[in-house]
Structures are given as C-alpha cells and as structure tokens.
Steps between C-alpha positions, in 0.01 A plus 500: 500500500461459112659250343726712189458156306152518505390813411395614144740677265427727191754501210408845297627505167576794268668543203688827462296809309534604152858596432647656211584308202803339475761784403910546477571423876521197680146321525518539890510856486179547317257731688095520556321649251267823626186251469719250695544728786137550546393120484767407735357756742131396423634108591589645837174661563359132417733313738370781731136439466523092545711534757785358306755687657883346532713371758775494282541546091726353321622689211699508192793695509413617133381929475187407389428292764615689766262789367208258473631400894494912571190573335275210672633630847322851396217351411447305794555782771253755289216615587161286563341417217801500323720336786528473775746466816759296378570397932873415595752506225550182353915355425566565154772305312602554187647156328736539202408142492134559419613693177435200191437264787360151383188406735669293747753761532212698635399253672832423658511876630147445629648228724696773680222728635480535883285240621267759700438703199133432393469677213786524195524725144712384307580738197666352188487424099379284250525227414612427862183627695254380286658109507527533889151605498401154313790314701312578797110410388505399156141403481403873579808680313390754213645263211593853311720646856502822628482834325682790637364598850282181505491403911435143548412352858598212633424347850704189620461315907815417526869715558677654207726249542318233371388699225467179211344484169154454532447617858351846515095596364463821276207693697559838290619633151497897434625724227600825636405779307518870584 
C-alpha cells in the first residue's frame, strides 16, 4: 500500500491569459482577449505533453479565469502533437476567494485539496500567483513573476496540507503561447 504522505506532489501554476483592458464593468468581469484564448489552449497542450495533467484545479471565480480554466482543458484533450488525452476529468473549483488573493490566501486554499490528488492547477492573478510562487521556493522564483499564461511547476513530498513557505522545488517554468 502507498503511503499518501509520502508520495510526490506537483503544484502547477498559471496565471490567467491576456484579458481585455480594464473597461466600464466590474474588473471581475473582464474577458480573454482572442490571443488569450489561444495561449490558454496552447498551455493545455503543454500540461498535455509533460504529463502535467490535474487532479483537481483550483480556479478563480473571475471570467477571465474561468476562460483561461476552459481553454487549457481544450488544449489538453487535443490532438497529439498538440495534446493529448487529457485521462479522467479532474474536480474543478472555482474560488471567489482566489480573485485578489494575497499568497497565503492561496496557499490557505491549497491546504484544502484532497489528500490523494497528486497533481493540482491552480488558476489565479497577480500579484497573488506570482508571490505564492516565491512563497513556496524563493531561491528559484522568477524575481519579475509570471506573465499571462506563464505555467510554473512545483513538486513538494509532503500532503497539501502541510503546504509551508519554503517547502516545494520549482522543476518547470513555461510561457504558453499559441
């Protein structure tokens, strides 16, 4: 029997796609952009190809989040080369509270994954994602963040749970572009 506490867990982090410029409407209502459609599908097809494919995402309950969320599914069940079979569906939440979440905000909703999910996508904002991203290994963080539909990969031994500063190793970064 594997031990859950044992095994290996990857973190995938992605910061939503281009969206429109701020406009009139509420900020959370702001959609993808057509070029932000495309790299959100093309970060799918990547997740695909590395075999990065979620248990469960975690998503911001913002529209242009939700799109990026849509669009990466597409990607990943395309097509070889593009994609690939994207294998059971994984849960999907969408977290009002990961809309202008502070980074251990994040990392509090990390905390609440299933402990037998292995892999988790977690779909959010700036400045949030890119501060959880150094939270979690600051010696390998990108000191500038995340641009739009940049995927960062984490891997951590121990359960989401005990998710802490410091305690997960970035093993990928990727900037999906379509």
């Amino acid at each position: 029997m594997t031990d859950i506490r044992a095994r290996e867990r990857t973190l995938v982090l992605l910061r939503h796609a281009k969206a429109e410029q701020p406009g009139t409407g509420p900020d959370v209502d702001r959609r993808l952009t057509a070029r932000g459609h495309v790299d959100a599908a093309a970060a799918g097809a990547w997740l695909a190809r590395h075999r990065l494919l979620p248990d469960v995402v975690l998503c911001s309950a913002a529209r242009r989040t939700r799109q990026t969320w849509h669009d990466v599914a597409l990607g990943m069940t395309g097509p070889p080369p593009e994609g690939g079979p994207a294998g059971t569906s994984p849960v999907v939440r969408h977290e009002a509270a990961a809309y202008e979440a502070h980074p251990r905000d994040l990392l509090g909703l990390l905390r609440t994954v299933d402990p037998g999910a292995g892999t988790v996508l977690l779909v959010a904002h700036n400045p949030g994602i890119s501060l959880l991203s150094a939270l979690l290994d600051p010696e390998r963080a990108d000191p500038d963040g995340l641009r739009t539909t940049d995927l960062v990969v984490h891997r951590t031994a121990g359960p989401w749970s005990d998710l802490t500063p410091g305690s997960t190793v970035i093993t990928h970064r990727h900037t999906a572009r379509g």
